[in-house]
C-alpha positions in Angstrom: 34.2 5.4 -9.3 35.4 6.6 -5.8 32.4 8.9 -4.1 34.8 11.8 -3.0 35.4 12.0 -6.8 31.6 11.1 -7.7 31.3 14.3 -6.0 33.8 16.3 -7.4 32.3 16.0 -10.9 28.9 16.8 -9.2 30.0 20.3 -8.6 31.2 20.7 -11.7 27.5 20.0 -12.7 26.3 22.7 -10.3 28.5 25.5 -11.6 26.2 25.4 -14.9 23.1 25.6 -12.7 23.1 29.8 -12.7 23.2 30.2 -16.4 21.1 27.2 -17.7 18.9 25.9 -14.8 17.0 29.3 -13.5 13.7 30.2 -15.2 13.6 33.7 -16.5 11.4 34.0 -12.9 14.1 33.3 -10.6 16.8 36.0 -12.3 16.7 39.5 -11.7 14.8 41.9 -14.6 14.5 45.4 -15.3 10.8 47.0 -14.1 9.5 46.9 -17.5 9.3 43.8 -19.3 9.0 43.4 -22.9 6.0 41.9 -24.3 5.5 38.5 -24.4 6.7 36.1 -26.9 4.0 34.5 -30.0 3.1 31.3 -28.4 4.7 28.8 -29.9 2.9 25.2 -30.0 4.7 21.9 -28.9 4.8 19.0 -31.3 3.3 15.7 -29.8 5.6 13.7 -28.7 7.0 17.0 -26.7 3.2 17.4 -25.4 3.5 13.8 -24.1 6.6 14.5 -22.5 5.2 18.0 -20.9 2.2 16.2 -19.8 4.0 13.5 -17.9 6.6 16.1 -16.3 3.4 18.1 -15.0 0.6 15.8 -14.4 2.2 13.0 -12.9 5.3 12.7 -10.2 6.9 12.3 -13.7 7.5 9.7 -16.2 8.8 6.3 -16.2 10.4 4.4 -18.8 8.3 3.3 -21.6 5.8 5.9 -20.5 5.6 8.4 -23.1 5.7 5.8 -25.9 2.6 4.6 -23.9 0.8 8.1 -24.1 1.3 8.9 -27.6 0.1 5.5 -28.5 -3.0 6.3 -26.8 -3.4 9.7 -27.6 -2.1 13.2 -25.2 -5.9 13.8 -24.7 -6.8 10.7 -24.3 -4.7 10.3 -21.8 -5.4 13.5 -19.7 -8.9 12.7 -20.0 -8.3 9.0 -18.2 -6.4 10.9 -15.6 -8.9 13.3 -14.9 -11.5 9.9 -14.4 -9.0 8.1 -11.5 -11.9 6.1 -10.7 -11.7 4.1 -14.1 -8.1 3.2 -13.6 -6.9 -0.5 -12.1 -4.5 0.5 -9.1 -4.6 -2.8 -8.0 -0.8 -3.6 -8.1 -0.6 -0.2 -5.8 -3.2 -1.3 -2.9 -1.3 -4.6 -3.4 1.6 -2.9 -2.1 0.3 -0.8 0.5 -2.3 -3.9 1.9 0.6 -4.5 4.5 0.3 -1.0 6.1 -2.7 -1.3 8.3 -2.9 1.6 10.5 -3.4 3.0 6.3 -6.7 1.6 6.4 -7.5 2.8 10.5 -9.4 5.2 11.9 -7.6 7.9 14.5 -9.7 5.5 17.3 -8.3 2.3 16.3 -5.0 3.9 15.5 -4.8 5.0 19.7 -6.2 1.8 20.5 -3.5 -0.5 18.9 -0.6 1.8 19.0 -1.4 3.5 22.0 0.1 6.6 23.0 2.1 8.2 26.0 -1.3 9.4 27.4 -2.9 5.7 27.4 0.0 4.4 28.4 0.0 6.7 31.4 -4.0 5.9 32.3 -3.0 2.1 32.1 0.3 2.5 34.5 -2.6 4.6 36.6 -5.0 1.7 36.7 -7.3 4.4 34.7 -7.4 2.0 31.7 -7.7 -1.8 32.0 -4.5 -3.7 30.1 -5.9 -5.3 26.8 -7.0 -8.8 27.3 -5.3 -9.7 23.2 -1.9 -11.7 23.3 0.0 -9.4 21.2 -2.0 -6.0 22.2 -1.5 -6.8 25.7 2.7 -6.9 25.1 2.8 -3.9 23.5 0.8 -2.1 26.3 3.4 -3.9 28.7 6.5 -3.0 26.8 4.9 0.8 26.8 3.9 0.7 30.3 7.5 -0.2 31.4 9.2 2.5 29.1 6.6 4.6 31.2 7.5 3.8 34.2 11.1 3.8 33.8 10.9 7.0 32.4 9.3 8.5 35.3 11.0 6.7 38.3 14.5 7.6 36.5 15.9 4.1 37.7 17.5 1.0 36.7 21.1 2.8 36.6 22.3 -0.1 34.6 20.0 0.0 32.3 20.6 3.6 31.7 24.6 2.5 31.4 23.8 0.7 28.8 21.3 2.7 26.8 24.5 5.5 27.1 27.3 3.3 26.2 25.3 1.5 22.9 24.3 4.6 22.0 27.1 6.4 22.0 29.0 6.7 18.5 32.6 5.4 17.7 33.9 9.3 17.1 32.9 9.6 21.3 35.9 9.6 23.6 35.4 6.3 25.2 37.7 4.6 28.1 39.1 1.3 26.7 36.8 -0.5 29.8 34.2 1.2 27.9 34.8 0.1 24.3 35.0 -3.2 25.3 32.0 -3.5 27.2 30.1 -2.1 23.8 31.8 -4.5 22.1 30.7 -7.5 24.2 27.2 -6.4 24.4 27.8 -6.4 20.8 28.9 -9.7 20.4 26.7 -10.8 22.7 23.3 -9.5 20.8 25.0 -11.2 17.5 25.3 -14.4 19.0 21.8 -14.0 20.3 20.6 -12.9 16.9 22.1 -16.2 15.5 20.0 -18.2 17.9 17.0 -16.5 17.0 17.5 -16.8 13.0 18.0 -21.0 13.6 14.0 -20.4 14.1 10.7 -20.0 12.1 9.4 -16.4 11.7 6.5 -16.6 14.6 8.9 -18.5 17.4 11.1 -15.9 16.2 8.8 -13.0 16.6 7.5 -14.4 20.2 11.1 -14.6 21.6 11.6 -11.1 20.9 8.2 -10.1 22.2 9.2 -12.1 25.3 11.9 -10.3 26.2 11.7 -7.5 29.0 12.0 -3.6 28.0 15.2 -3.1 28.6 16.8 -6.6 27.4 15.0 -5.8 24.0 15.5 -2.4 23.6 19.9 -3.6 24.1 19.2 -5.8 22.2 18.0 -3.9 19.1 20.7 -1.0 19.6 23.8 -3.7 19.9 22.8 -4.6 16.5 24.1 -3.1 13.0 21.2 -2.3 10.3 22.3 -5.0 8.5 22.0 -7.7 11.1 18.6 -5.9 11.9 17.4 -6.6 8.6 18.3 -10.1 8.4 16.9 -11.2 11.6 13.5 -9.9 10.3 14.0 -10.0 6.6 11.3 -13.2 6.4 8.9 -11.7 8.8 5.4 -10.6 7.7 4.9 -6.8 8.1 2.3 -7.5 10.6 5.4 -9.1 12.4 7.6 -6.7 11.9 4.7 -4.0 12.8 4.8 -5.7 16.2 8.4 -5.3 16.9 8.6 -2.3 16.0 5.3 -1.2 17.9 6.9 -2.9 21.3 9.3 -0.3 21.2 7.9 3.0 19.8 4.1 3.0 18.6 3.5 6.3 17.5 6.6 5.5 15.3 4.7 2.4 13.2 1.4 5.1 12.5 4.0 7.6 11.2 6.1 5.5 9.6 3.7 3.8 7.6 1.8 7.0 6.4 5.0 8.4 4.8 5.5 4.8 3.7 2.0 5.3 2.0 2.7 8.6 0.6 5.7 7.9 -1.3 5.0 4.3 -2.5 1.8 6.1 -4.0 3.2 9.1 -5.2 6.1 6.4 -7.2 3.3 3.9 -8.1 0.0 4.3 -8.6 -1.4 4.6 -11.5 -3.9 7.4 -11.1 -0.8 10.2 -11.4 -3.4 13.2 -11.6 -5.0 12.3 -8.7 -2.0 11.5 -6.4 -0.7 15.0 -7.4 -3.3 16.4 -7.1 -4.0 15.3 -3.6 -0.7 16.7 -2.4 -1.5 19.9 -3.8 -4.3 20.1 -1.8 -2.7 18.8 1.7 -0.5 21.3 0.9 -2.9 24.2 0.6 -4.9 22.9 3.9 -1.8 22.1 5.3 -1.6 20.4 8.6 1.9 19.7 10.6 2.4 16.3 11.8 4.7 17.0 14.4 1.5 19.1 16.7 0.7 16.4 19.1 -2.7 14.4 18.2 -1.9 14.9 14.5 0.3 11.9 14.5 -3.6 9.7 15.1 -5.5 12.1 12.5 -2.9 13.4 9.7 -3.8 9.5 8.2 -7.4 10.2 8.0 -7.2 13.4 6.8 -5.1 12.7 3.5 -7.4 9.6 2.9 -10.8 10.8 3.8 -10.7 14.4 3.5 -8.5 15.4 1.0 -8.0 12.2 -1.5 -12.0 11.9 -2.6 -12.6 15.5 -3.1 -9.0 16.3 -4.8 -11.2 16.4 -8.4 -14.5 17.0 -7.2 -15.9 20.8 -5.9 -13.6 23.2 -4.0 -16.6 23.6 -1.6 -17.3 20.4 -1.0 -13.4 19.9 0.2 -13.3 23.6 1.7 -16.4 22.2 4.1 -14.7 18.4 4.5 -11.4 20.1 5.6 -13.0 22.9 8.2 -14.2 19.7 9.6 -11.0 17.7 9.3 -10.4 16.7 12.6 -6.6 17.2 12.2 -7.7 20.7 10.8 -9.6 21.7 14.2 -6.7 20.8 15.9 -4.2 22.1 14.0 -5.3 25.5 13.5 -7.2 25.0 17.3 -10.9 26.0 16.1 -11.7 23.1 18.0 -11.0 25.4 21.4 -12.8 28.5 20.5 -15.8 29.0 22.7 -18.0 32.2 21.9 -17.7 35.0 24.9 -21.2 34.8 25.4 -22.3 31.6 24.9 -23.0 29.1 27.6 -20.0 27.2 28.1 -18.3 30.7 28.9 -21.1 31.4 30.9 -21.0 28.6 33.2 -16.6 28.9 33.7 -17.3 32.3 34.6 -20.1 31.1 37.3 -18.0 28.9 38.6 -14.5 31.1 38.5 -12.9 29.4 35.9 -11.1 30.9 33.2 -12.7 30.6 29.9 -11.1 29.6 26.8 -12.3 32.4 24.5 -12.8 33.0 20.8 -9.5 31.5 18.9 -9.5 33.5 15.7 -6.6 31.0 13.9 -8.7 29.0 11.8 -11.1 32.1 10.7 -7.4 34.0 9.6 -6.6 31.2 7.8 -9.3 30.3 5.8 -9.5 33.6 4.4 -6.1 34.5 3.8 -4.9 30.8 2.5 -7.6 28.5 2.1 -10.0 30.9 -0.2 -9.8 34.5 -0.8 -6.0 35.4 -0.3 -4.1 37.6 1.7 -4.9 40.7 -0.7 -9.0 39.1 -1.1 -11.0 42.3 0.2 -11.5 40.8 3.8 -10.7 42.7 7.1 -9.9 41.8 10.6 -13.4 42.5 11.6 -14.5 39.9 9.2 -11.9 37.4 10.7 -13.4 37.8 14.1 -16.9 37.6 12.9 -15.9 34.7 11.1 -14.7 33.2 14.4 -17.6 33.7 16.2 -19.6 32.0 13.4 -17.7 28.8 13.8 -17.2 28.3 17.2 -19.0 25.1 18.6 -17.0 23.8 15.7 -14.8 20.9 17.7 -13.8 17.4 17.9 -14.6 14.6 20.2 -11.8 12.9 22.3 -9.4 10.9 20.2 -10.2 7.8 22.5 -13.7 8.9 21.8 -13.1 8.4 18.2 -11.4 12.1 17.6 -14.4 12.8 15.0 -16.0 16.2 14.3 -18.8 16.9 16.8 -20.9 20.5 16.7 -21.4 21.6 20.6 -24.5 24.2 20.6 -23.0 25.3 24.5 -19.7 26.8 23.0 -21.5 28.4 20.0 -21.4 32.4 20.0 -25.6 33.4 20.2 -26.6 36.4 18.4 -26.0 37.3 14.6 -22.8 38.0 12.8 -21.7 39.8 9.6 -19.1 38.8 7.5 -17.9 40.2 3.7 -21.3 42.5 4.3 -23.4 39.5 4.8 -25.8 38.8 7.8 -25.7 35.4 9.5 -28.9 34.8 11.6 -28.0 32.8 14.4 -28.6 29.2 13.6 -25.5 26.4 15.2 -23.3 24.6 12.7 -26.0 25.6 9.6 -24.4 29.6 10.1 -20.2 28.1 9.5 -21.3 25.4 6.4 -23.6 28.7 4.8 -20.5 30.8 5.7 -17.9 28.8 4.0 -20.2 28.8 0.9 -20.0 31.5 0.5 -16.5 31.7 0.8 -15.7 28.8 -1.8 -18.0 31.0 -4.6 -16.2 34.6 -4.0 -14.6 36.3 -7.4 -10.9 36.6 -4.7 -11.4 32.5 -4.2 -11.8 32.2 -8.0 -8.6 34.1 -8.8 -6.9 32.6 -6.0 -7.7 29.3 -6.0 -6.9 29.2 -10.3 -3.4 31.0 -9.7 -1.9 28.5 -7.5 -3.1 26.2 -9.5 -1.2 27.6 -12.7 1.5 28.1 -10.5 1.7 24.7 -9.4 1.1 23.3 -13.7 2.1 25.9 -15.5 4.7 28.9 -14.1 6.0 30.5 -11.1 4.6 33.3 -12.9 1.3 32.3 -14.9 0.5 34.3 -17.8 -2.7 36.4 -16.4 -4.9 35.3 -19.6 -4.6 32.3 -18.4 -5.8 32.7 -14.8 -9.0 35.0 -15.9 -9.9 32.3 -18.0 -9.5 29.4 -15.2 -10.8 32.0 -13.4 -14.1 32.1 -15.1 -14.6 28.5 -15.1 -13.8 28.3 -11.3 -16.7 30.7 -11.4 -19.3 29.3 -13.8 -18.9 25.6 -13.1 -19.3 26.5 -9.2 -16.0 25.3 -8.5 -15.8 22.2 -10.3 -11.7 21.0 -10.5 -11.7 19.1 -13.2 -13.2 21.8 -15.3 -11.2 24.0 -13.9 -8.0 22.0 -14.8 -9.8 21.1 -18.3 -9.7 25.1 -18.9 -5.6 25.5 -18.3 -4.9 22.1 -20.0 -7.0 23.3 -23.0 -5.6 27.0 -23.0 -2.6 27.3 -25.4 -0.2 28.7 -22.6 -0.2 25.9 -20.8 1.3 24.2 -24.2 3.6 26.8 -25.3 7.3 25.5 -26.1 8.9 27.9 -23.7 6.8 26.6 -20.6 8.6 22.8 -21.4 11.4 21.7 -18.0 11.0 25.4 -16.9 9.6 24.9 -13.3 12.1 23.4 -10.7 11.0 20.6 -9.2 10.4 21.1 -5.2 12.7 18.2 -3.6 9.4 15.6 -3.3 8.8 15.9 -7.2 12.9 15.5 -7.7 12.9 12.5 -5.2 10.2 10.7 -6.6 10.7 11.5 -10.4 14.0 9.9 -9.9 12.6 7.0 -8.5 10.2 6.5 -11.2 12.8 7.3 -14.3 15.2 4.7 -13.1 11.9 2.4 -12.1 13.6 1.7 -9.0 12.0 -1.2 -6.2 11.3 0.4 -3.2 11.5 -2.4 -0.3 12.1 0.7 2.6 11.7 4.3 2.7 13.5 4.8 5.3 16.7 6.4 3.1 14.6 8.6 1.2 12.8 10.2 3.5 15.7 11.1 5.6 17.0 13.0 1.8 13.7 14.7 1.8 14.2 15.8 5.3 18.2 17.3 4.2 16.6 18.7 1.7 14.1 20.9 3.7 11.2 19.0 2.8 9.9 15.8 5.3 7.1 14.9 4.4 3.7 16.4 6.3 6.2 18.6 8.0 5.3 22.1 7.4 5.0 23.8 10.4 3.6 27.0 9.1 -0.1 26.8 7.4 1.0 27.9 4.6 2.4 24.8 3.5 5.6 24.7 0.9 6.3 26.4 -1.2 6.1 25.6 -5.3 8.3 28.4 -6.1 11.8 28.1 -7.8 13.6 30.9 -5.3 12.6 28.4 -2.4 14.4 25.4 -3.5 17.2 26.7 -5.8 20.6 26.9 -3.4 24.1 25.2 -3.2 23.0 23.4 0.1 19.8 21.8 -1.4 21.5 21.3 -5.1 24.0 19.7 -3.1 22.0 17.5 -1.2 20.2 16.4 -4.0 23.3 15.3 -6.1 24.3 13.3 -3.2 21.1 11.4 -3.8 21.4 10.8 -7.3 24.7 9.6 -6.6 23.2 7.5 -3.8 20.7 6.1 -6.0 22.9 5.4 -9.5 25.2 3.7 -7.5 23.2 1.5 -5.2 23.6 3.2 -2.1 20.7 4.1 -1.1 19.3 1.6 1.5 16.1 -0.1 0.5 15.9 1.3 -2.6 17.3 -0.9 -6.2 17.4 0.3 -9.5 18.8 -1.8 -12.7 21.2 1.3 -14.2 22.7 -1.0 -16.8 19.2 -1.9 -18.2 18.8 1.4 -18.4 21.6 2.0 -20.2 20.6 -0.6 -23.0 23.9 -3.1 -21.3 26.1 -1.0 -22.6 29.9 -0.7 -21.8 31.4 2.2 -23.8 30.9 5.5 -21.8 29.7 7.5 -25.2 26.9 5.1 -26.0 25.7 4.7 -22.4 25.7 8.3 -21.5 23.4 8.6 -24.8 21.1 6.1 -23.9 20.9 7.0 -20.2 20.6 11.0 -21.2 17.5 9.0 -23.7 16.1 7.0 -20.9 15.9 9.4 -17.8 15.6 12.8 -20.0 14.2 11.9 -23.2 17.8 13.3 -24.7 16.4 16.8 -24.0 19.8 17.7 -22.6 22.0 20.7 -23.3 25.4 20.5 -25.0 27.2 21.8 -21.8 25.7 19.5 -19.5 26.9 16.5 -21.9 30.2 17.9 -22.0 30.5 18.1 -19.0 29.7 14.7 -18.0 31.8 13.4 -20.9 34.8 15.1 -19.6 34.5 14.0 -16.3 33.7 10.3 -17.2 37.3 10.2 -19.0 39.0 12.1 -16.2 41.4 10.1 -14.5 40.9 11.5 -11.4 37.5 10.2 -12.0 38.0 6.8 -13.4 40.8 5.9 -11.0 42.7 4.5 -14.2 46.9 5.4 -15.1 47.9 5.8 -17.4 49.0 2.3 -18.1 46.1 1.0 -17.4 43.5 -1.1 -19.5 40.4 0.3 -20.1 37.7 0.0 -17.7 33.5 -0.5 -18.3 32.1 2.8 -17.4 30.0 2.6 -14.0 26.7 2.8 -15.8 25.6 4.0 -12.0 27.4 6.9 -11.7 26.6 8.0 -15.2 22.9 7.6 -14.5 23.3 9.4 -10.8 25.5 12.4 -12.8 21.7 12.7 -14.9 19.8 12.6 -12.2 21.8 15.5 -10.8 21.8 17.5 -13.8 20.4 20.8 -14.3 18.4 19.5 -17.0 16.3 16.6 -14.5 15.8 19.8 -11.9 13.3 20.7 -13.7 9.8 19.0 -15.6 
């Protein structure tokens, strides 16, 4: 099926989206609303399904077979225990990802950045005295250096004429000097596949910056891939590392995050842990965060994601990639010593930094509407200053520094803080994590983010109240909504829209496609408006329908589907006539692909729909004359994917 045409009966698709994919949220109503509907209870097998859409990234085939053979509550209850479940074929897959298992020191240290690389080329830093270490730091140095001396002019001729695309107006001379540097680094590549993976590897490594890096950009993806397609991924790491380090730390964490979020086995927690990186949000893009981002998902934020909201409210205040994000890591009390001894010496101060103290109020705990005031955010401030981080070549940990700490006592929320170092921020943020607001707030997003844009307020009091009583415990909280009957009422089933990570990844994990690189789907994530860990703002992104629901992202993520049902997608393989039970006649495998990616919960429009335009000629390519032609199983399954109906869990 031609792709102009693949699109074609996309939009056809998207013109149903305004009557029958929008939640009664996301359309305009009258002031007064009529009372609520009786509730009206699913029947199992649509619990099973519910409870996959919601608790999990969202089913896979054979999945909810699986959880009604066990039992719905059975099942939620495993979920809820994470630490009882094998996710051995997950670690499996992530055990070639080291900087996964590194701290932010050994990150710097082995993928050093522009700042090390700068003390080295300074004779600040010794060069590593390891083989392949020691190549890296050279490769880096010499970017360095060529960087700042702004030489090598035909180095920079190069670099311009390989990077240039084919729609550039290039001279003829020019075109055929990219071509023969082409030909010239295919040749080469040739050579170097004649060889075993390490000699291989070596000769690569071997090569100067600049010979390399031509090298690399001469070459198509393809022949990329090949020439390192039998490499180990520590080999691979290496190459890629001699030519942009930061890139391999990055890479691989949104590497982890997605092969996790598509395989592990432990759903709850996995969602769970990106519900709470999202409500401490930190953006990856602010400088050191590309060393500590790692650590905080993995340390902070992954252990705690079912344990007590105080115990993660304290972990993440000390976050290291919080106290630099949010900067509490620069306040410095106006009276304390530290400011003392700048202004004895004429030297600016850095002063109190009130970012962190805003946000923990207003996001983190009590909400913006939670009873505080600004004198409490300043007061707040001044509690927490000392609160910093060491140097990331120091290790970039969290380090209390009594000079920088504000003396004297502080109130905040009415409440008297004697003065007394770290002690006066860990009492303060207690008290925080057990206010009535942090309750409330703290159980809406929640049922916001399992339940409705718009929760039914019986069911917050009542999370609420456990939030309360258990002291914040998360699994009891999240026993309270998945025990209330609202959270089981028919009219809650495929009525949030999924934000574009949920759609990428369900997809994924419906069509139980082999992810071999990521590459491909995080650049759709990033069309779509959501890259991973790249939230600028702290207030994260949003779970809200009215944020994702527009012809530009709708589009974007039909082109995926399509991408994916058809095997274009790079790095990523699904098996669409498996799916489609090897079928051939479009009827039957539109039924069983509508059966195997939305558990035939589809709408009579959307079938007609696709039905007509799998018969269209324009479609099909096929006169009138012709034979018939084996429907593109593909297609069918991408046209599902893109449905208003898979929008939503």
């Amino acid at each position: 099926m031609p792709r102009t045409k693949l699109i074609g009966a996309a939009l056809a698709l998207l013109l149903l989206l305004p009557s029958t994919s929008l939640p009664a949220f996301a359309r305009k109503h009258s002031k007064k609303l009529p009372p609520a509907p009786a509730i009206q209870r699913m029947d199992e097998r649509e619990r099973a399904i519910h409870a996959l859409n919601r608790l999990t990234f969202g089913p896979r085939p054979g999945d909810v077979d699986r959880v009604l053979s066990m039992g719905v509550d059975k099942w939620i209850a495993q979920q809820l225990e994470p630490g009882k479940i094998d996710d051995s074929a997950l670690e499996a897959r992530l055990a070639p990802y080291r900087t996964l298992r590194m701290s932010a020191l050994e990150m710097v240290e082995n993928f050093p950045p522009e700042q090390v690389l700068r003390a080295v080329a300074d004779g600040k830093m010794p060069m590593p005295k390891d083989p392949q270490l020691k190549a890296v730091y050279t490769a880096g140095v010499a970017r360095f250096n060529d960087k700042q001396a702004k030489k090598n002019a035909k180095a920079v001729e190069n670099a311009d004429l390989l990077e240039m695309s084919p729609a550039d107006d290039l001279s003829q001379e020019m075109k055929e000097k990219r071509q023969e540097a082409r030909d010239h680094a295919r040749s080469r590549a040739l050579d170097l596949m004649e060889m075993a993976p390490e000699s291989r590897t070596q000769n690569l490594a071997a090569m100067d910056a600049d010979e390399r890096r031509g090298f690399w950009r001469a070459l198509s993806q393809d022949d990329r891939d090949k020439l390192t397609s039998d490499m180990t991924p520590q080999q691979k790491e290496l190459l890629l590392s001699l030519e942009n380090p930061v890139a391999v730390v990055n890479g691989e964490l949104l590497q982890g995050k997605l092969l996790r979020a598509t395989y592990s086995e432990r759903q709850l927690q996995e969602v769970m842990t990106d519900f709470w990186f999202n409500h401490f949000n930190v953006f990856l893009g602010k400088g050191a965060e590309r060393y500590l981002v790692t650590a905080d998902e993995r340390d902070v934020i992954r252990p705690r994601a079912l344990g007590k909201f105080s115990e993660l409210l304290l972990a993440t205040a000390k976050s290291p990639a919080m106290l630099w994000y949010l900067d509490n890591g620069q306040s410095v009390g106006p009276n304390s010593q530290a400011a003392g001894r700048a202004k004895n010496n004429g030297k600016p101060a850095q002063g109190l930094n009130e970012n962190y103290a805003r946000e923990v109020m207003e996001l983190h705990t009590l909400g913006v509407n939670g009873g505080y005031t600004q004198k409490d955010v300043t007061e707040l401030a001044r509690v927490l200053t000392g609160w910093t981080l060491e140097e990331p070549r120091q290790g970039g940990g969290f380090v209390f520094r009594e000079p920088r700490h504000e003396p004297g006592d502080k109130t905040v929320l009415g409440r008297v803080f004697h003065e007394n170092g770290q002690r006066e921020g860990e009492a303060a943020l207690e008290m925080l994590a057990h206010e009535p607001a942090t309750a409330r707030f703290i159980s809406t997003k929640l049922a916001q983010r399992f339940v409705s844009d718009t929760p039914p307020p019986v069911l917050v009091d009542a999370m609420a109240r456990t939030f309360l009583e258990s002291e914040g415990d998360i699994k009891a909280v999240l026993r309270a909504m998945l025990g209330a009957p609202e959270f089981w009422d028919v009219k809650e089933c495929r009525a949030k829209v999924k934000t574009p990570l949920e759609f990428t990844v369900s997809a994924l994990r419906a069509t139980d496609a082999e992810l071999t690189r990521t590459q491909s789907v995080n650049d759709a994530l990033n069309r779509m408006g959501m890259p991973l860990y790249g939230a600028q703002p702290p207030t994260g992104y949003s779970m809200r329908a009215e944020s994702w629901v527009n012809s530009g992202a709708l589009l974007n993520r039909m082109n995926f589907a399509l991408r994916l049902g058809t095997g274009k997608l790079a790095g990523v393989k699904m098996d669409a006539a498996k799916l489609a039970g090897n079928g051939t006649k479009a009827e039957e495998v539109q039924r069983a692909l509508e059966q195997a990616l939305l558990a035939g919960a589809v709408s009579a429009q959307t079938h007609e729909t696709i039905a007509k335009k799998l018969t269209d000629p324009l479609v099909t390519g096929r006169k009138l004359d012709d034979p018939p032609k084996p429907v593109n199983q593909g297609a069918v399954a991408g046209l599902i994917l893109g449905s208003p109906e898979f929008q939503r869990r």
